[in-house]
PyMOL Python script that loads the backbone (N, CA, C, O; Angstrom):
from pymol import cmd

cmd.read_pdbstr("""\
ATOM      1  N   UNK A   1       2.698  13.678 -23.759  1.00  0.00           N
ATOM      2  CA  UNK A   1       1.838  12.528 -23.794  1.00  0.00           C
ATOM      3  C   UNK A   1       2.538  11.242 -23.379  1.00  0.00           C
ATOM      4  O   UNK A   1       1.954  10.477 -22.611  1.00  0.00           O
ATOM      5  N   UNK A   2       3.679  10.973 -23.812  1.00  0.00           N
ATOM      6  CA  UNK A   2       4.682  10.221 -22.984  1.00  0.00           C
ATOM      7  C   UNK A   2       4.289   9.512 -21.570  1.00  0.00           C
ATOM      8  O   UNK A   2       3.975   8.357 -21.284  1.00  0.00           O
ATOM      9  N   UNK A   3       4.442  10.698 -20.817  1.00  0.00           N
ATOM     10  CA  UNK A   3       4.697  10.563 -19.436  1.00  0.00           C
ATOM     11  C   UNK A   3       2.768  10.146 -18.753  1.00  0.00           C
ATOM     12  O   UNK A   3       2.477   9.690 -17.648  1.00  0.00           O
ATOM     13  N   UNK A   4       2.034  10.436 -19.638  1.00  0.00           N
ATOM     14  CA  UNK A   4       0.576  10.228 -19.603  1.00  0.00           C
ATOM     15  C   UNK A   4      -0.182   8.986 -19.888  1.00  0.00           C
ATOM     16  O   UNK A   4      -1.232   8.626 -19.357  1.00  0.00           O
ATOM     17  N   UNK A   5       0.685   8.231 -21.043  1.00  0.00           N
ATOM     18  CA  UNK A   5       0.825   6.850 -21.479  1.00  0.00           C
ATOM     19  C   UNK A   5       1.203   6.194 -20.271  1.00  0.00           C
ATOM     20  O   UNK A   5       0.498   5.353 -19.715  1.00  0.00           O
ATOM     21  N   UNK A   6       2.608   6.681 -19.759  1.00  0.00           N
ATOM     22  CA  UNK A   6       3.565   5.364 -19.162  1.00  0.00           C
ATOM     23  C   UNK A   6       2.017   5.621 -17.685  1.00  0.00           C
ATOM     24  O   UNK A   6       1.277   4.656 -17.493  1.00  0.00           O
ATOM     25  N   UNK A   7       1.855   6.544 -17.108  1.00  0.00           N
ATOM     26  CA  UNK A   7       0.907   6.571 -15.867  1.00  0.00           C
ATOM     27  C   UNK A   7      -0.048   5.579 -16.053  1.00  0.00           C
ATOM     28  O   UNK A   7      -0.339   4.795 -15.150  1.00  0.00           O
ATOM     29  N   UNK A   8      -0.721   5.543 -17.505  1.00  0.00           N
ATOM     30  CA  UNK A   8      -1.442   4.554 -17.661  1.00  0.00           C
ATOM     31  C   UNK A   8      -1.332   3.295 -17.786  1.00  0.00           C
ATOM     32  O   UNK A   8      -2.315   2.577 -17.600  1.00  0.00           O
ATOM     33  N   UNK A   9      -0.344   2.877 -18.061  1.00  0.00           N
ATOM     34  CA  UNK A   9       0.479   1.551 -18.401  1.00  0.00           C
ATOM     35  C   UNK A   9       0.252   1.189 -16.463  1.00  0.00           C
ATOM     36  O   UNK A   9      -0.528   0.572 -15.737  1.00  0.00           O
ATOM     37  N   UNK A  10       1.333   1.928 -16.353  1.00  0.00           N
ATOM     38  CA  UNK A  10       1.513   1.440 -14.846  1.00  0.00           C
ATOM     39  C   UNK A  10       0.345   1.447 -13.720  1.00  0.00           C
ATOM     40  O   UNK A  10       0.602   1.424 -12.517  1.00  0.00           O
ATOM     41  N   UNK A  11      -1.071   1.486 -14.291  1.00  0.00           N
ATOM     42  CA  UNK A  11      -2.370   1.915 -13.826  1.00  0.00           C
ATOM     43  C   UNK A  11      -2.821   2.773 -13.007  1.00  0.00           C
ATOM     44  O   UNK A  11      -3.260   2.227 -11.995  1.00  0.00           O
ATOM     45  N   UNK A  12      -2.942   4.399 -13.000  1.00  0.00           N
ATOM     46  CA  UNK A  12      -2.658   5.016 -11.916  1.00  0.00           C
ATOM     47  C   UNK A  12      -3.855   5.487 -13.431  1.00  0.00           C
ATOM     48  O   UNK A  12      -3.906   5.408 -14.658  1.00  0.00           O
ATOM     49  N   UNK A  13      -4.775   6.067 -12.047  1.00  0.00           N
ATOM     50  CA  UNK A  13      -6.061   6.807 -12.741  1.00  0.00           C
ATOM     51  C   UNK A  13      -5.160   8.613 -13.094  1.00  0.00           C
ATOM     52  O   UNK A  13      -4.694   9.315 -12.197  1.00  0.00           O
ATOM     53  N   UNK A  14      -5.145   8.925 -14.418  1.00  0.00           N
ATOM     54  CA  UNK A  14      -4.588   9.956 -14.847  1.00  0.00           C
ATOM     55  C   UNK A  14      -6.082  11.392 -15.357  1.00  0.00           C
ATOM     56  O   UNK A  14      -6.591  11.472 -16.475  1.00  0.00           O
ATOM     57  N   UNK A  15      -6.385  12.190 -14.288  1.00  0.00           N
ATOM     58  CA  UNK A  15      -6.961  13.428 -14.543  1.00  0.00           C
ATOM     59  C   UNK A  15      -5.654  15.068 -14.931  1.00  0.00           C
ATOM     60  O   UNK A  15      -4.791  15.640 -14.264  1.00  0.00           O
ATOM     61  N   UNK A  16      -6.248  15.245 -16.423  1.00  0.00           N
ATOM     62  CA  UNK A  16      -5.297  16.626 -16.599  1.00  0.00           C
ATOM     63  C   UNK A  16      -6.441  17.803 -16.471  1.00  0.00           C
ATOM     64  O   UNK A  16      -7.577  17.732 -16.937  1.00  0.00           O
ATOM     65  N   UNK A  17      -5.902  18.855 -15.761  1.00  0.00           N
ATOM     66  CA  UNK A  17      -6.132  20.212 -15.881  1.00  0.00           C
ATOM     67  C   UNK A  17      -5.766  20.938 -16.693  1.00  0.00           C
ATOM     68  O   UNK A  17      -4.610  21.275 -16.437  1.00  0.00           O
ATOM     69  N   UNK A  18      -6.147  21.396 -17.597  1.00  0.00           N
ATOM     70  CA  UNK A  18      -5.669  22.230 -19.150  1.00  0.00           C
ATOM     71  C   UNK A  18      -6.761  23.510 -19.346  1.00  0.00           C
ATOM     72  O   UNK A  18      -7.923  23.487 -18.940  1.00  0.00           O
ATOM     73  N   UNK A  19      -6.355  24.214 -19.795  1.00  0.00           N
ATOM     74  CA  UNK A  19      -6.796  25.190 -20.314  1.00  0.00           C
ATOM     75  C   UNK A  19      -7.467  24.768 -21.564  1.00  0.00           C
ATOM     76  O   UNK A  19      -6.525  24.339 -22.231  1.00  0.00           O
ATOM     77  N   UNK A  20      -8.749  24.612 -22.412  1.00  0.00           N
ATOM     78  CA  UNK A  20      -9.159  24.395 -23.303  1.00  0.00           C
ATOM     79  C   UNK A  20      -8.952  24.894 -24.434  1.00  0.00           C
ATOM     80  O   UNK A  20      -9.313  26.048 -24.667  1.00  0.00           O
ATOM     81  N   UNK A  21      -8.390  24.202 -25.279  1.00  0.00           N
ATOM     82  CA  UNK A  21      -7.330  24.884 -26.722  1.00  0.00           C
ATOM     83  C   UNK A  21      -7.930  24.686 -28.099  1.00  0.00           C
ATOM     84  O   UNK A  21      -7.752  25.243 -29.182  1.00  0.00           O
ATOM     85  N   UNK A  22      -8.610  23.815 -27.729  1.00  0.00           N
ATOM     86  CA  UNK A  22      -8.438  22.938 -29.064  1.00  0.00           C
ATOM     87  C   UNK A  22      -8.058  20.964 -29.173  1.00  0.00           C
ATOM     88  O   UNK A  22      -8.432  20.109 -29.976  1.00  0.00           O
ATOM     89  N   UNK A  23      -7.288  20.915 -28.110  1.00  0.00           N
ATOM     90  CA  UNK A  23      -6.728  19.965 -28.173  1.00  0.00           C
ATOM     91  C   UNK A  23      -6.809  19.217 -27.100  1.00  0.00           C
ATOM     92  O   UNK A  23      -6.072  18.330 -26.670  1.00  0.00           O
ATOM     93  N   UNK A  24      -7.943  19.746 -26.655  1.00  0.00           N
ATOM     94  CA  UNK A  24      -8.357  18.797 -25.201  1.00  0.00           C
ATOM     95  C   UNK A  24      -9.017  17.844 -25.474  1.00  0.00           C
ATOM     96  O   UNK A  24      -9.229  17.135 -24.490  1.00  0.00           O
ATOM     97  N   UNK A  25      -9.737  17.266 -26.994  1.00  0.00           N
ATOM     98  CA  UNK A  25     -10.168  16.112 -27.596  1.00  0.00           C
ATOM     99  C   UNK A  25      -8.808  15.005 -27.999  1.00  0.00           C
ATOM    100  O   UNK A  25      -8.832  13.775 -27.968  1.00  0.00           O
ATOM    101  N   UNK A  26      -7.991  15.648 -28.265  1.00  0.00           N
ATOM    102  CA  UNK A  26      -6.591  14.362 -28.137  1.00  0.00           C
ATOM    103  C   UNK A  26      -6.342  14.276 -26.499  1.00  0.00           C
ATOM    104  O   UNK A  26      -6.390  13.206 -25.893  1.00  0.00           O
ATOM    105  N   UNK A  27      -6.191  14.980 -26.151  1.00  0.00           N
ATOM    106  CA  UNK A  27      -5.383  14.430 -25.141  1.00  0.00           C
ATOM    107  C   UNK A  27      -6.642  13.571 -23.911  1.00  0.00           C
ATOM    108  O   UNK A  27      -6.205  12.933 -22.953  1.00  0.00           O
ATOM    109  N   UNK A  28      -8.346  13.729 -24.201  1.00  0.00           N
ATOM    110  CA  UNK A  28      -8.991  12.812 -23.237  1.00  0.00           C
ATOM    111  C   UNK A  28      -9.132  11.867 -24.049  1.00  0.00           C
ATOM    112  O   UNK A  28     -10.239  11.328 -24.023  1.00  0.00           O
ATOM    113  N   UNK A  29      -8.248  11.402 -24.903  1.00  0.00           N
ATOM    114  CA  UNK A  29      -8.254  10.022 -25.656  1.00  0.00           C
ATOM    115  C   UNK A  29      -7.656   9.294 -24.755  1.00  0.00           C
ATOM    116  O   UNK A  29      -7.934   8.106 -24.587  1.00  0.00           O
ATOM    117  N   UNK A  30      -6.384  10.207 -23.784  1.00  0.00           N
ATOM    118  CA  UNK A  30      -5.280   9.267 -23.338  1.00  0.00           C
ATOM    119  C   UNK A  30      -5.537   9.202 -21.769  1.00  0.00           C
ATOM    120  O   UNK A  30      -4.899   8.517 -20.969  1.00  0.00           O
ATOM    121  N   UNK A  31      -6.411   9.903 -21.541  1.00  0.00           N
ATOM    122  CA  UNK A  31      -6.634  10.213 -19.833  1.00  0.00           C
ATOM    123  C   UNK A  31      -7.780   9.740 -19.131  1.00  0.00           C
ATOM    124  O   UNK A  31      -8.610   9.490 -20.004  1.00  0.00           O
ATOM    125  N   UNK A  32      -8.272   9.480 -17.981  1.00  0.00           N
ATOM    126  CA  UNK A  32      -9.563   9.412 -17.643  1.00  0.00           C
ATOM    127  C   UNK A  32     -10.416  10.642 -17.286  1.00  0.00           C
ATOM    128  O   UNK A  32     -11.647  10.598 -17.291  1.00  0.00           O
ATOM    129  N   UNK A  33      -9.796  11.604 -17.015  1.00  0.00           N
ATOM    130  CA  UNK A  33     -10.599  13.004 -17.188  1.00  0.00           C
ATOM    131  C   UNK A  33      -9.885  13.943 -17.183  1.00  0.00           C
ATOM    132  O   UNK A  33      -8.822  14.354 -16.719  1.00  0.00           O
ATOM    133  N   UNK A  34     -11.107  14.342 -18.119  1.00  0.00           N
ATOM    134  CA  UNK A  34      -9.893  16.168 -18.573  1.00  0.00           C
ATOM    135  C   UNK A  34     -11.068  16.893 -18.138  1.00  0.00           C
ATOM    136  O   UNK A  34     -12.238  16.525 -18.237  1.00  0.00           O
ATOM    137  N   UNK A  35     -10.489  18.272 -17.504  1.00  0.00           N
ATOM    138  CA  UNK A  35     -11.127  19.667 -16.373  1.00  0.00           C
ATOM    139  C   UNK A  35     -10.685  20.391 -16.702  1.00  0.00           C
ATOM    140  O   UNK A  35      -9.454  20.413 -16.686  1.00  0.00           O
ATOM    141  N   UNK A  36     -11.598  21.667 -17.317  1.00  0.00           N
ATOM    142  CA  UNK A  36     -11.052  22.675 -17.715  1.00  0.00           C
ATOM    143  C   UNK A  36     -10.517  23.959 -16.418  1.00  0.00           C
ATOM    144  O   UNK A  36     -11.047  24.296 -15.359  1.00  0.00           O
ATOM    145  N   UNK A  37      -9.319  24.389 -17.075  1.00  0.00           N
ATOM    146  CA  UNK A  37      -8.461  25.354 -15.960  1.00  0.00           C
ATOM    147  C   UNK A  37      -8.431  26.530 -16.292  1.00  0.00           C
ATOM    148  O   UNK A  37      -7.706  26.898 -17.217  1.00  0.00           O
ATOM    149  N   UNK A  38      -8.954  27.092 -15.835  1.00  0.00           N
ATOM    150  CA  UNK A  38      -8.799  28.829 -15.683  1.00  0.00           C
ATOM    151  C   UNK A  38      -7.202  29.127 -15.740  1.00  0.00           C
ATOM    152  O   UNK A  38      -6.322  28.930 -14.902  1.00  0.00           O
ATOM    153  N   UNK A  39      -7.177  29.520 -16.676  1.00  0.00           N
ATOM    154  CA  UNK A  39      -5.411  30.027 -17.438  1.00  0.00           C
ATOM    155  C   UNK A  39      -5.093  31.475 -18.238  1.00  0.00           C
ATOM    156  O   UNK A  39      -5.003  31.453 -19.466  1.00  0.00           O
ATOM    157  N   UNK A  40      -4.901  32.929 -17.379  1.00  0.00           N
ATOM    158  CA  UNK A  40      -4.891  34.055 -18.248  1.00  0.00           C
ATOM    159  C   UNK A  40      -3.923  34.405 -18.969  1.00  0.00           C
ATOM    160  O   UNK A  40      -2.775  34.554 -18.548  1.00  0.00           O
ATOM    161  N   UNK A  41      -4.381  34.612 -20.414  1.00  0.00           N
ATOM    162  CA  UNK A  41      -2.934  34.752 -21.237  1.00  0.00           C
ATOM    163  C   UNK A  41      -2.846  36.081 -21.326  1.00  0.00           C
ATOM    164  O   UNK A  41      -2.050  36.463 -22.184  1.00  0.00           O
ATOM    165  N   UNK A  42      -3.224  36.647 -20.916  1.00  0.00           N
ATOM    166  CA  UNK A  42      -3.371  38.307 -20.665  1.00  0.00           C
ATOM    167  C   UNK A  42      -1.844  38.876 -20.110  1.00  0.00           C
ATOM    168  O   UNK A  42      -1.195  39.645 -20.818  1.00  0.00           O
ATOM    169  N   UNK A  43      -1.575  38.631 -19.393  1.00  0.00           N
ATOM    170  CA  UNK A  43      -0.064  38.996 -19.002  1.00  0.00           C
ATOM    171  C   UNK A  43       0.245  38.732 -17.527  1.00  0.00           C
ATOM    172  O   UNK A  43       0.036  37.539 -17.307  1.00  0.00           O
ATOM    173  N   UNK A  44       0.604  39.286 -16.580  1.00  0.00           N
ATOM    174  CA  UNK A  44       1.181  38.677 -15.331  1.00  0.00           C
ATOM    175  C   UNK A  44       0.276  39.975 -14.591  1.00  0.00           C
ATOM    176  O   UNK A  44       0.391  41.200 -14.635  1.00  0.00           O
ATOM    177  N   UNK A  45      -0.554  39.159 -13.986  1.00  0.00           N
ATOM    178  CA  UNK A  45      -1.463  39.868 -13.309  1.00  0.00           C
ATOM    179  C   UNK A  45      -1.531  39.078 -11.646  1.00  0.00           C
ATOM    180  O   UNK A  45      -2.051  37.964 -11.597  1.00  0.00           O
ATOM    181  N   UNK A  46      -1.093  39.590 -10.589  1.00  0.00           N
ATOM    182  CA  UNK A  46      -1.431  38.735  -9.208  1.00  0.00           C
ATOM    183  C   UNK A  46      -2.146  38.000  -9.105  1.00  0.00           C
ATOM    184  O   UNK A  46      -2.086  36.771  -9.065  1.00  0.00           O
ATOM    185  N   UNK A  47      -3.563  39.267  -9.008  1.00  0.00           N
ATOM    186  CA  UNK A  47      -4.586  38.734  -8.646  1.00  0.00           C
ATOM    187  C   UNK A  47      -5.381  37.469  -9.408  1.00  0.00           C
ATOM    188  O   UNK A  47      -6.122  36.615  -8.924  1.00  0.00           O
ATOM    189  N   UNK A  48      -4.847  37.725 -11.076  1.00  0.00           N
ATOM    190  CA  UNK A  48      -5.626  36.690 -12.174  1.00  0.00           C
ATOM    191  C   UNK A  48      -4.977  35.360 -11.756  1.00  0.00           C
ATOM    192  O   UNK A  48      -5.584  34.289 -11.747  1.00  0.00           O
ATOM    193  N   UNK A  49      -3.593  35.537 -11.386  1.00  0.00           N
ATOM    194  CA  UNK A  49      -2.950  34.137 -10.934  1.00  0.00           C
ATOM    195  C   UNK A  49      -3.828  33.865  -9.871  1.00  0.00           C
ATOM    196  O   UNK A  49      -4.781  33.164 -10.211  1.00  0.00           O
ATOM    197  N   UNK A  50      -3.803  34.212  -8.651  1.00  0.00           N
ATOM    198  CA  UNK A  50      -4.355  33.817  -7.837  1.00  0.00           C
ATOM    199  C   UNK A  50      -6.034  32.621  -7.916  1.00  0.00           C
ATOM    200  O   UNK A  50      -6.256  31.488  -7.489  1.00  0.00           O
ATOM    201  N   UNK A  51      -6.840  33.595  -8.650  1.00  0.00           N
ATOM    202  CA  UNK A  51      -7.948  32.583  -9.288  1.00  0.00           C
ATOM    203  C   UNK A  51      -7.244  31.585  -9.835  1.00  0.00           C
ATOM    204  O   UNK A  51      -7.380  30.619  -9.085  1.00  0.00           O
ATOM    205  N   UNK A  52      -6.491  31.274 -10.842  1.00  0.00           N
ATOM    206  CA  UNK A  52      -5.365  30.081 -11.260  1.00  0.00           C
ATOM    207  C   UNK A  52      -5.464  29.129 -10.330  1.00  0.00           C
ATOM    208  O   UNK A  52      -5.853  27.966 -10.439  1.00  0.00           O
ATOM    209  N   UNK A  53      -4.975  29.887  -9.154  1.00  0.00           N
ATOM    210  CA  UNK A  53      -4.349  28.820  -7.855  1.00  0.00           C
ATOM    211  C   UNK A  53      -5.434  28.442  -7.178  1.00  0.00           C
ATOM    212  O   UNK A  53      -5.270  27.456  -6.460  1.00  0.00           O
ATOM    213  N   UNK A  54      -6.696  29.022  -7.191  1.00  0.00           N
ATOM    214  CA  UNK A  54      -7.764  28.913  -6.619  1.00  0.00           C
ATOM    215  C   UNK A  54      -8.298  27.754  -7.591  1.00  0.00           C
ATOM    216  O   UNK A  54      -8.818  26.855  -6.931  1.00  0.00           O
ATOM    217  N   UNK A  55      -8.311  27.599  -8.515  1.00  0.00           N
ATOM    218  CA  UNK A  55      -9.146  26.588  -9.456  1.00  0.00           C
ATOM    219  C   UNK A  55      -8.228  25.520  -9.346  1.00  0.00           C
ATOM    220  O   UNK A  55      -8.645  24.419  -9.704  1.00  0.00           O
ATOM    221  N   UNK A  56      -7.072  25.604  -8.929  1.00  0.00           N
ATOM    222  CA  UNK A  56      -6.321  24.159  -9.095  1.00  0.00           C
ATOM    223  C   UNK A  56      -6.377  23.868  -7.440  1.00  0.00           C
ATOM    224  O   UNK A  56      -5.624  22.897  -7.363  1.00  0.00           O
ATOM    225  N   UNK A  57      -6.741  24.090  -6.354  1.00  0.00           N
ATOM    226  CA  UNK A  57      -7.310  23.571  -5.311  1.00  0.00           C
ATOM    227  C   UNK A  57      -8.434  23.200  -5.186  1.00  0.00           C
ATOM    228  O   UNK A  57      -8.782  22.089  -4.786  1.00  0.00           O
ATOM    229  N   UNK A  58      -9.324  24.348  -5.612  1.00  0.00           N
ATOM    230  CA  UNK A  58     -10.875  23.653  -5.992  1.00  0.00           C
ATOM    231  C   UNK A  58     -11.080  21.995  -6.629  1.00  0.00           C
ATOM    232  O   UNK A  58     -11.868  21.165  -6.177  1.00  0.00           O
ATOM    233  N   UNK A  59     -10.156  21.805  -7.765  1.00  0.00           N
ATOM    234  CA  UNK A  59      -9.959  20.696  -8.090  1.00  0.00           C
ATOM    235  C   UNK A  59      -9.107  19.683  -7.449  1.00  0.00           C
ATOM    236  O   UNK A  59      -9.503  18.545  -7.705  1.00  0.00           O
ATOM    237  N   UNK A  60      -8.213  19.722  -6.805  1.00  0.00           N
ATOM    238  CA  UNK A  60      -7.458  18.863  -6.028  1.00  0.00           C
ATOM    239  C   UNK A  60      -8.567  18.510  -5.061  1.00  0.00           C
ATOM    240  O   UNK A  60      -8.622  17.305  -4.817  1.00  0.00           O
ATOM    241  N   UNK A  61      -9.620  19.400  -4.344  1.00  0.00           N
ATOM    242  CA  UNK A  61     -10.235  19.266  -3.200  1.00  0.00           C
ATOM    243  C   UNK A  61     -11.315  18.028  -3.915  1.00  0.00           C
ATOM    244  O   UNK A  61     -11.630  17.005  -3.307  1.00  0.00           O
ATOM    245  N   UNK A  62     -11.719  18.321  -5.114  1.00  0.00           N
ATOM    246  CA  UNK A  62     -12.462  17.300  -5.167  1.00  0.00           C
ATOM    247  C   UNK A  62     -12.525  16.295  -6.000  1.00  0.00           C
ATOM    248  O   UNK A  62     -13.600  15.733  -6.207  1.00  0.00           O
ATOM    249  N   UNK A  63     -11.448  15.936  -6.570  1.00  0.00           N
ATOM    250  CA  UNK A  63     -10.384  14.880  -6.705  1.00  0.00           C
ATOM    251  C   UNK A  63      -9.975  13.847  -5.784  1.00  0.00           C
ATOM    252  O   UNK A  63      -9.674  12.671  -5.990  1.00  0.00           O
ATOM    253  N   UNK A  64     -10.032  14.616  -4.592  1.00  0.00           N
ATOM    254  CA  UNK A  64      -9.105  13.707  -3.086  1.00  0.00           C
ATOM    255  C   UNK A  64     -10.103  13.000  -3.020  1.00  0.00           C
ATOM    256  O   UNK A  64     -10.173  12.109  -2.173  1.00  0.00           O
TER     257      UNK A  64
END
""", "prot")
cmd.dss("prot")
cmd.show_as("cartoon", "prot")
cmd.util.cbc("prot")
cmd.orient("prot")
């Protein structure tokens, strides 16, 4: 949260990608938007990463 503060201080619009825990109500206290991320805790699977990597471009794409 640190490093999420100082972004804000220094005014830089701060969006996190998180996996929804529990604790995604603290942390959009400190952010301007929180997006939930497809994150498998299942074990090390390629293909499940791959969707991973797919949802964090999906979001970069429409972010930009």
């Amino acid at each position: 949260m640190p490093l999420i503060r100082r972004l804000n201080q220094d005014g830089y619009k701060v969006c996190v990608l998180t996996q929804f825990d529990g604790y995604e109500s603290l942390v959009a206290k400190e952010v301007d938007q929180i997006k939930p991320l497809f994150i498998s805790s299942k074990g090390i699977n390629p293909f499940v990463d791959l969707l991973t990597i797919f949802d964090f471009v999906k979001y970069f794409i429409r972010l930009k």
